[in-house]
Backbone as numpy.savetxt, mean C-alpha at the origin, in Angstrom:
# Nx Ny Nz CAx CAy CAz Cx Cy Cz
-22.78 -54.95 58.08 -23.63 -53.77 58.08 -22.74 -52.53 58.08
-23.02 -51.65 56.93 -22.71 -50.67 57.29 -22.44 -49.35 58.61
-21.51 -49.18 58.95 -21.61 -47.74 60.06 -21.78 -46.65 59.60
-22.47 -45.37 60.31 -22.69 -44.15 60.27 -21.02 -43.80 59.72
-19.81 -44.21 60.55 -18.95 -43.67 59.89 -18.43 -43.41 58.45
-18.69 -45.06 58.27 -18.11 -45.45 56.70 -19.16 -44.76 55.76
-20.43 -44.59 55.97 -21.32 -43.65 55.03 -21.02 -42.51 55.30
-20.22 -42.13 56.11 -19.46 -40.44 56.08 -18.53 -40.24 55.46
-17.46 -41.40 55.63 -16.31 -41.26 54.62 -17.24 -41.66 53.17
-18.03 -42.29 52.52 -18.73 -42.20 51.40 -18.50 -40.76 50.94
-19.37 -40.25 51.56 -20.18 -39.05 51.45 -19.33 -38.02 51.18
-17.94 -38.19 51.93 -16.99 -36.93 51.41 -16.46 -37.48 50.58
-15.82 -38.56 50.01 -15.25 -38.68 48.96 -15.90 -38.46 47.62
-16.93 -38.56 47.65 -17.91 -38.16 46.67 -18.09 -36.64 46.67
-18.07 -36.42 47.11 -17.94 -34.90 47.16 -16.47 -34.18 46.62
-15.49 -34.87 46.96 -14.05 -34.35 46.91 -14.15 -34.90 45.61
-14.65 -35.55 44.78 -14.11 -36.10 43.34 -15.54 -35.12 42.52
-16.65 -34.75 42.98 -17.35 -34.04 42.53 -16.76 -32.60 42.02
-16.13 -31.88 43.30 -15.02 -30.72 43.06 -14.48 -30.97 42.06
-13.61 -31.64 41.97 -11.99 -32.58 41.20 -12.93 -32.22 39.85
-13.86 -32.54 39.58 -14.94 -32.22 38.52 -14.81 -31.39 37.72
-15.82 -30.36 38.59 -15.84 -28.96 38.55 -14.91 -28.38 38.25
-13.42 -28.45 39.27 -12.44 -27.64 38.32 -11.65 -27.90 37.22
-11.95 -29.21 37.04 -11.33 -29.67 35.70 -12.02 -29.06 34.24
-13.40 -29.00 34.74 -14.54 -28.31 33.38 -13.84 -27.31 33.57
-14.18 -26.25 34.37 -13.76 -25.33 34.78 -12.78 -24.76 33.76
-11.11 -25.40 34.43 -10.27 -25.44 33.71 -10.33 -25.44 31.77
-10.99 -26.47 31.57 -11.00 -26.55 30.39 -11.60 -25.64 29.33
-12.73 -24.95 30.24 -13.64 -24.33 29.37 -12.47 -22.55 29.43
-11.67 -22.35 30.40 -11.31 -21.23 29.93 -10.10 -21.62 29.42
-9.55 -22.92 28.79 -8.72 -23.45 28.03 -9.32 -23.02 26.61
-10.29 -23.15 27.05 -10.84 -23.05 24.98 -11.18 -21.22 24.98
-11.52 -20.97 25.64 -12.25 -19.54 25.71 -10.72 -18.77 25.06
-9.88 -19.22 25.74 -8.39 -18.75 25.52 -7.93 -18.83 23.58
-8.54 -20.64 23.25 -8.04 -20.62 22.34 -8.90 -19.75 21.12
-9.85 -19.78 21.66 -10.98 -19.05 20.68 -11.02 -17.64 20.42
-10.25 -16.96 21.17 -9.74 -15.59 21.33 -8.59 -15.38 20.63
-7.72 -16.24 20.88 -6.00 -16.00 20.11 -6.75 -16.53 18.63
-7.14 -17.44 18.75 -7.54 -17.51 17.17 -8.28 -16.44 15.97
-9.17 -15.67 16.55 -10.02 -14.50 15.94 -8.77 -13.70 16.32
-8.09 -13.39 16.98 -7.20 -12.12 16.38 -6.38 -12.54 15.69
-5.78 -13.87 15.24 -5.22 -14.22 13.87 -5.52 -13.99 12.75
-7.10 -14.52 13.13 -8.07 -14.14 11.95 -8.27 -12.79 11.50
-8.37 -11.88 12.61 -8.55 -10.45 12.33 -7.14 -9.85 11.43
-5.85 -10.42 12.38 -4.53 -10.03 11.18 -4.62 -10.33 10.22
-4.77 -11.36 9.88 -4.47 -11.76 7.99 -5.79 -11.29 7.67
-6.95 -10.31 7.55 -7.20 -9.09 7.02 -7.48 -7.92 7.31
-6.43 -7.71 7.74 -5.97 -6.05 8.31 -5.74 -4.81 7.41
-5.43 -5.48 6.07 -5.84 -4.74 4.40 -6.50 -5.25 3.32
-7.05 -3.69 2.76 -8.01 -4.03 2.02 -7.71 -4.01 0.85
-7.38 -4.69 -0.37 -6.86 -4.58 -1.84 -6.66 -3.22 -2.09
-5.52 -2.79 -2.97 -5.30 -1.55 -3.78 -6.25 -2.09 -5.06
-7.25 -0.90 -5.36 -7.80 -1.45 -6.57 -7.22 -1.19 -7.60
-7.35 -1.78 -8.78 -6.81 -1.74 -9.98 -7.28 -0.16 -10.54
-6.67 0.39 -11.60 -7.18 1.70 -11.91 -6.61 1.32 -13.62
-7.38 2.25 -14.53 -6.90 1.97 -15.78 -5.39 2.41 -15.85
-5.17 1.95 -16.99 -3.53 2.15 -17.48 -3.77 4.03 -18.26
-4.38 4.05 -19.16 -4.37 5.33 -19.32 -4.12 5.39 -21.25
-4.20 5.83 -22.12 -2.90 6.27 -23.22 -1.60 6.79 -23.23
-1.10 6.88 -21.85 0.59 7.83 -22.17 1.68 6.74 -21.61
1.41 5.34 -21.71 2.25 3.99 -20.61 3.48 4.24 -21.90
4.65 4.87 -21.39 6.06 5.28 -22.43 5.91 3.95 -23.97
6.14 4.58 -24.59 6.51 3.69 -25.80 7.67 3.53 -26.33
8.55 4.58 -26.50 10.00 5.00 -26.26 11.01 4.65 -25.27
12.01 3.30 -25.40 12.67 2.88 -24.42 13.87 4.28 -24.09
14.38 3.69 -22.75 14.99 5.40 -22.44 15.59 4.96 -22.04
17.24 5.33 -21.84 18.40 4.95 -21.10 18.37 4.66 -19.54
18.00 5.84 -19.02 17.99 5.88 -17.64 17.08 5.67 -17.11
16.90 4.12 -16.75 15.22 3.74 -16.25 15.95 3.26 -14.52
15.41 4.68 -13.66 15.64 4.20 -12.17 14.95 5.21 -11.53
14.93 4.98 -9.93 14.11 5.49 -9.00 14.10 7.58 -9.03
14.75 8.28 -9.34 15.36 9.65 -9.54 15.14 10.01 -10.72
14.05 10.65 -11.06 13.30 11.28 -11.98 13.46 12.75 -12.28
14.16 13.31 -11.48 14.44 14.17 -11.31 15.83 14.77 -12.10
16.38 13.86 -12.35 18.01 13.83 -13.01 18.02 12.90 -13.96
18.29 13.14 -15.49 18.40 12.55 -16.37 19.60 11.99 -16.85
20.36 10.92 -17.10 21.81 10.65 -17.15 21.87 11.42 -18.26
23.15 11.91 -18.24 23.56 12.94 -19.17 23.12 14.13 -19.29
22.33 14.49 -18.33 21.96 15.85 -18.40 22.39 16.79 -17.14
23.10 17.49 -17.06 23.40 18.16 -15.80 22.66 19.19 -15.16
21.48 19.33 -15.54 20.33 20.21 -14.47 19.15 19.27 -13.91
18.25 19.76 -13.24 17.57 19.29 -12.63 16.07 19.65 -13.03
14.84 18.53 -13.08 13.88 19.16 -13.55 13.34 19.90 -12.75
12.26 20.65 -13.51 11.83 22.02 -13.01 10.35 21.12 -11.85
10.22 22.24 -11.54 8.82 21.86 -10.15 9.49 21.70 -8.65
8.26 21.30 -8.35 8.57 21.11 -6.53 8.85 19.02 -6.56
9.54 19.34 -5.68 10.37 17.88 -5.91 9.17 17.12 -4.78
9.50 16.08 -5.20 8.35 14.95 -4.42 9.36 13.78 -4.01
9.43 13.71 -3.16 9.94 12.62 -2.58 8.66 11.02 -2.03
8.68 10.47 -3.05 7.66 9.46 -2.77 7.86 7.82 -2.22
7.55 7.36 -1.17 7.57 6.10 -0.18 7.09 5.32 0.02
6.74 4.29 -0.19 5.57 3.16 0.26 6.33 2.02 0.58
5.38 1.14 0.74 5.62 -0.39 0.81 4.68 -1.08 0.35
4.95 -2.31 -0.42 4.22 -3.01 -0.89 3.92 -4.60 0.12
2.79 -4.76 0.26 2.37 -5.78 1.45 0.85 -6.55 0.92
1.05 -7.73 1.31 -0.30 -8.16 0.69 -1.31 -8.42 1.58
-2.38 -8.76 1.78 -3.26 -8.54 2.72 -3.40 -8.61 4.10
-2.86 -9.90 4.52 -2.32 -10.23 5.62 -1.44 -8.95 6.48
-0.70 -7.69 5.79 0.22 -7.26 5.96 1.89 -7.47 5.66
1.56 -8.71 5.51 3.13 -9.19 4.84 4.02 -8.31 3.77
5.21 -8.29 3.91 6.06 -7.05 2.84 6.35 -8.18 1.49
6.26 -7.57 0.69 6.49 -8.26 -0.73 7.92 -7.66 -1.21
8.51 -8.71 -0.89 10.14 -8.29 -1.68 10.17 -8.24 -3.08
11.21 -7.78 -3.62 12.05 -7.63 -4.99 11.03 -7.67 -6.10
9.42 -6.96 -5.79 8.63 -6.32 -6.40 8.80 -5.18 -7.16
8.96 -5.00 -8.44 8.98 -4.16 -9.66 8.23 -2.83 -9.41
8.32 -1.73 -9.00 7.46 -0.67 -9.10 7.47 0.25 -10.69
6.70 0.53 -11.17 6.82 1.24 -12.39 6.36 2.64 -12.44
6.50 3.82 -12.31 5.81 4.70 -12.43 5.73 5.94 -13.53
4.36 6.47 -13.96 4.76 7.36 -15.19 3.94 8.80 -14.80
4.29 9.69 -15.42 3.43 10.75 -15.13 3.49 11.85 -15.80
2.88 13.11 -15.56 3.30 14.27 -16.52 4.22 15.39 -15.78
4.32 16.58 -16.39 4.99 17.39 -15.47 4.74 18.43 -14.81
5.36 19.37 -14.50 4.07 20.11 -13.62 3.28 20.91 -14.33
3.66 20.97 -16.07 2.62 21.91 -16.43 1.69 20.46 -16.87
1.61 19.17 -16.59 0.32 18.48 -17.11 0.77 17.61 -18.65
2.10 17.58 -19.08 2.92 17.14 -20.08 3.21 15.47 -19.58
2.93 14.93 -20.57 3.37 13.77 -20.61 4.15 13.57 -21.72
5.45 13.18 -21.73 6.77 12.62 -22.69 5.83 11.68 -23.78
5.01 11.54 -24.16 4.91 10.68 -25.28 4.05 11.32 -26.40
4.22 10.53 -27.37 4.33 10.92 -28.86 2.52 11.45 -29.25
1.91 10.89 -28.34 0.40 10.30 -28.31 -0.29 11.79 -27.39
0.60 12.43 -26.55 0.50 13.58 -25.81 0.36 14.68 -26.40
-1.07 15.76 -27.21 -1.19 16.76 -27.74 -1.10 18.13 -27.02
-0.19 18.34 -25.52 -0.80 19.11 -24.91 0.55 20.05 -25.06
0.27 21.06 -25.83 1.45 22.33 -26.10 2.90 22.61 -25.00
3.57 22.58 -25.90 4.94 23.09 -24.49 5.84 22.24 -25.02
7.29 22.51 -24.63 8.37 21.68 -24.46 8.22 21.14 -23.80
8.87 19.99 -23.48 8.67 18.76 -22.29 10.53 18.86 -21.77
10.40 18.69 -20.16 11.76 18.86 -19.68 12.62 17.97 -19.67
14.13 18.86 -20.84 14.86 17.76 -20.86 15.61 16.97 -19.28
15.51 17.51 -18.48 15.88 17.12 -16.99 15.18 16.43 -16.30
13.73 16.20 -16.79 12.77 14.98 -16.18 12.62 14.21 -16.66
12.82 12.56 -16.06 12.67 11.45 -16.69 11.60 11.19 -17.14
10.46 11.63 -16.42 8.67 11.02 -16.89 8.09 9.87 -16.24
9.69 8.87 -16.63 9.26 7.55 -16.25 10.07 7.01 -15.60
10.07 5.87 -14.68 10.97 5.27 -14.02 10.59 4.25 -13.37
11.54 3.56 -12.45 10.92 1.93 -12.29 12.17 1.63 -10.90
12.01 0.68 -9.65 12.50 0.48 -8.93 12.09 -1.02 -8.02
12.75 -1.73 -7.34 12.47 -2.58 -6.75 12.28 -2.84 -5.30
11.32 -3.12 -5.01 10.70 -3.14 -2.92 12.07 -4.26 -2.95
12.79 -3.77 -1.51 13.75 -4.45 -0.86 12.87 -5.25 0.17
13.77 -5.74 1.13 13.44 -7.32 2.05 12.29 -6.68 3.01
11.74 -5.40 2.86 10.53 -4.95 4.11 9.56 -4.03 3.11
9.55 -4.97 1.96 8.82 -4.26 0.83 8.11 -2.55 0.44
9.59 -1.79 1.26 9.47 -0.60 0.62 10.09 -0.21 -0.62
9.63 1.04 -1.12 10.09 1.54 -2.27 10.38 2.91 -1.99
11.00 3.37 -3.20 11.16 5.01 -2.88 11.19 5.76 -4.28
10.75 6.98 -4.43 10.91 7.83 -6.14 11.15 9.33 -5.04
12.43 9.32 -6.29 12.33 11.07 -6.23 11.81 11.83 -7.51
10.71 12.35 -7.32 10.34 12.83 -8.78 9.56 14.22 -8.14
8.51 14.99 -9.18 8.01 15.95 -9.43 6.92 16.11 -8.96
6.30 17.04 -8.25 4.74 16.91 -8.27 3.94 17.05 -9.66
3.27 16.33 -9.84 2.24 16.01 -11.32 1.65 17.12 -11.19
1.70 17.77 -12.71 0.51 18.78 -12.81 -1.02 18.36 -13.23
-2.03 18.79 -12.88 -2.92 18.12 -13.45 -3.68 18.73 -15.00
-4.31 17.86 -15.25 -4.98 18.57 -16.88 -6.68 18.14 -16.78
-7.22 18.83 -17.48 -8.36 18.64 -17.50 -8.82 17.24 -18.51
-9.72 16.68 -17.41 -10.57 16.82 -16.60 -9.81 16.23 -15.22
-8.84 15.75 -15.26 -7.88 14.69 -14.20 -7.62 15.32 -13.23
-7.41 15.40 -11.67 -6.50 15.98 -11.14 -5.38 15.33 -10.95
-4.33 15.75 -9.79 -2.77 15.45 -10.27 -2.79 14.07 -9.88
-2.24 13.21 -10.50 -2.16 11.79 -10.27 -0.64 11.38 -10.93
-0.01 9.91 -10.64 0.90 9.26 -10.66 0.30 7.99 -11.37
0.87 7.27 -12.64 0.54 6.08 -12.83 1.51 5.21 -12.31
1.17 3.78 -12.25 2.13 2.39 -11.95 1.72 1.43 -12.40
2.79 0.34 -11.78 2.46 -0.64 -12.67 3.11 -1.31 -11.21
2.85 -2.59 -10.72 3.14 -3.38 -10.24 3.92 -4.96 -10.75
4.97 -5.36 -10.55 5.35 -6.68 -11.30 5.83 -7.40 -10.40
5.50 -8.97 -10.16 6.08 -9.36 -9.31 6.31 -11.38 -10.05
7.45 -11.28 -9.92 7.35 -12.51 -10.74 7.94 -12.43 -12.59
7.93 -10.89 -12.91 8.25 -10.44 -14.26 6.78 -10.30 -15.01
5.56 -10.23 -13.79 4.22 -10.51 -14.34 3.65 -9.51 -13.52
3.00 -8.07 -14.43 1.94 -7.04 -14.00 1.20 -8.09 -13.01
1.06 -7.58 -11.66 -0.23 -7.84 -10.96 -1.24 -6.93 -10.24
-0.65 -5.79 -10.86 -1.55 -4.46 -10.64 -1.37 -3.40 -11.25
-1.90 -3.05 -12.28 -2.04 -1.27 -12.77 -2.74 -0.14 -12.01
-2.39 0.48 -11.63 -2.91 1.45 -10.98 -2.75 3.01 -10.72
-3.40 3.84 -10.29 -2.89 5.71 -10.37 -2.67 6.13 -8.21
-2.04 6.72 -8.14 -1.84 7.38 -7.00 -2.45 8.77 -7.24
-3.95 9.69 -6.49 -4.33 11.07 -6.92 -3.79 11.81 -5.63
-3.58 13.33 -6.07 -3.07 14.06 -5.03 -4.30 15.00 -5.14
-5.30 15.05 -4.78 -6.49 16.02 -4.79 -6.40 16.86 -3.76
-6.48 17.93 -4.36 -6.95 19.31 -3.95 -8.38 19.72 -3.64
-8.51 20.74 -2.86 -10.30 20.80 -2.52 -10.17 21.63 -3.86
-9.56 22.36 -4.74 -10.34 23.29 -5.79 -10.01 22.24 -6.72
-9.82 21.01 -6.72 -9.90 19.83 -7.93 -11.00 18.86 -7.68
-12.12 19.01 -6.49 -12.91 18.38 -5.88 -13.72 17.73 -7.17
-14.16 18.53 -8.13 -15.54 18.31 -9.01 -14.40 17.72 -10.36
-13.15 17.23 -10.55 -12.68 16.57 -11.33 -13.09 15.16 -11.17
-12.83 14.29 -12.08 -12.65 13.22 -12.38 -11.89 12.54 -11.53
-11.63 11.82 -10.33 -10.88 11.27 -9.53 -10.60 10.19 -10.05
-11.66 8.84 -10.52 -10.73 7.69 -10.45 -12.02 6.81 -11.15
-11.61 5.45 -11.55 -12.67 5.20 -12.28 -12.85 3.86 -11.57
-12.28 4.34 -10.08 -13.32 2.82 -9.25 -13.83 3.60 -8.30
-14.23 3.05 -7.46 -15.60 3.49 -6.32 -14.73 3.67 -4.82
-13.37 3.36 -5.02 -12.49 3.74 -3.73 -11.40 4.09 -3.43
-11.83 5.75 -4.24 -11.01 6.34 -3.99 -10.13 7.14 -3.10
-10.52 6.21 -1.49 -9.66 6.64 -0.55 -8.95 5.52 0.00
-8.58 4.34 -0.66 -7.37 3.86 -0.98 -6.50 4.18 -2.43
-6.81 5.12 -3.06 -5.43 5.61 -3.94 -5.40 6.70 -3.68
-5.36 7.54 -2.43 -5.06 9.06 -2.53 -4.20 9.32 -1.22
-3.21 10.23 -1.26 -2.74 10.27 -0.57 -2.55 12.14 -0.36
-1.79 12.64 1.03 -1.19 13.60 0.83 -0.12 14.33 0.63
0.00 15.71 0.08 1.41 16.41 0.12 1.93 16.88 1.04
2.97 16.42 2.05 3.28 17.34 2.70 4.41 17.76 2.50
4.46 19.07 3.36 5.63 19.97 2.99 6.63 19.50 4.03
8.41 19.46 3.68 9.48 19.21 4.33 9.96 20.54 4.75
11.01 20.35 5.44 11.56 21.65 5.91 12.49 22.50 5.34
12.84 21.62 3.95 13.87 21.47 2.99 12.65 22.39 1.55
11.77 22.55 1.61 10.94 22.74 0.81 10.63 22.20 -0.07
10.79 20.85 -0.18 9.91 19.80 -0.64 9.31 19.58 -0.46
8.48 17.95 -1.23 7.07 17.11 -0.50 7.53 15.96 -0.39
6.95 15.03 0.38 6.84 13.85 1.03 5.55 13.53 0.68
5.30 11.93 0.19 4.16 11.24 0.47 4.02 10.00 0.66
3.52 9.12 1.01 3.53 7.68 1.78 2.43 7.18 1.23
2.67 5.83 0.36 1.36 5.09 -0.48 1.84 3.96 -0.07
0.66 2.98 0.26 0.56 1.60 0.41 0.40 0.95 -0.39
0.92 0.08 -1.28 -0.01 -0.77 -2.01 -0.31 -2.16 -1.48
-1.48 -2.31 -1.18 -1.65 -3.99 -1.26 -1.86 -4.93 -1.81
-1.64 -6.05 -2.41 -1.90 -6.61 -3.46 -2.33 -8.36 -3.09
């Protein structure tokens, strides 16, 4: 026959493995709560950007190969002056959605000059074109997929305001054409861009202390 005692020791051991229970769920459930958290902010990083959209190529993409195809637009080999305008010092990095930097990516860029001139043959818009500005030029994102141009601020022409074309290559294969706009509020009622988001291709001018400009473009791809 059972004693009052031994149904006491029952009674707590059942109890002490009931606990043992409890904090094991316990445990487990803010085991997962944990993992379910680190996981959505993974998720949230790899899309932390939103595509650079594609933008047309344009009629003025150079047709005329040119000696001096590099980042300094500003200085033409063989020419010993400097082109005319306010100098632009231009920066980005190229990164693909996730944020990741895209190395030894091709940047291409073309544009007009500050009176709104574009170097090609196809370009009806009056004026000399400067022998001291390249027009065009091309450079490669290093191991933290930045880039860099020293060139001109773009003039704009009607109906456009001032914009930058590119070209993206990665692989020896375009994977993005696209324009960089520098809009002005008295260029507001121009033609900006011929996709629907145009506040991923615009950026601003700012002024250096040197009396230049600076500007900083992302591309994502």
């Amino acid at each position: 026959m059972q004693s009052f005692f031994d149904m006491g020791q029952l009674d707590l051991t059942e109890v002490e493995l009931n606990l043992q229970k409890s904090n094991l769920l316990c445990l487990i459930s803010i085991i997962m709560v944990a993992a379910f958290c680190l996981a959505a902010q993974k998720s949230g990083a790899q899309e932390s950007y939103a595509k650079t959209p594609a933008d047309y190529e344009g009629p003025f993409y150079p047709v005329s190969k040119q000696q001096d195809i590099d980042n300094d637009l500003v200085h033409v080999q063989g020419q010993n002056g400097t082109a005319k305008g306010d100098i632009l010092n231009l920066s980005g990095v190229v990164v693909n959605t996730k944020g990741e930097a895209q190395k030894n990516c091709i940047i291409e860029i073309w544009q007009t000059d500050p009176q709104g001139r574009y170097n090609h043959p196809g370009d009806s818009t009056p004026g000399e074109r400067d022998p001291y500005f390249q027009y065009w030029g091309a450079t490669f994102t290093d191991v933290d997929g930045k880039y860099f141009f020293k060139t001109v601020v773009p003039g704009s022409y009607e109906p456009r305001p001032a914009h930058i074309h590119y070209k993206v290559l990665q692989d020896g294969k375009v994977i993005l054409t696209s324009q960089i706009y520098f809009m002005k509020p008295e260029e507001s009622t121009k033609l900006p861009s011929m996709t629907s988001q145009i506040e991923l291709q615009t950026v601003n001018l700012k002024p250096t202390a040197s009396g230049e400009f600076k500007a900083f473009f992302r591309i994502v791809i």
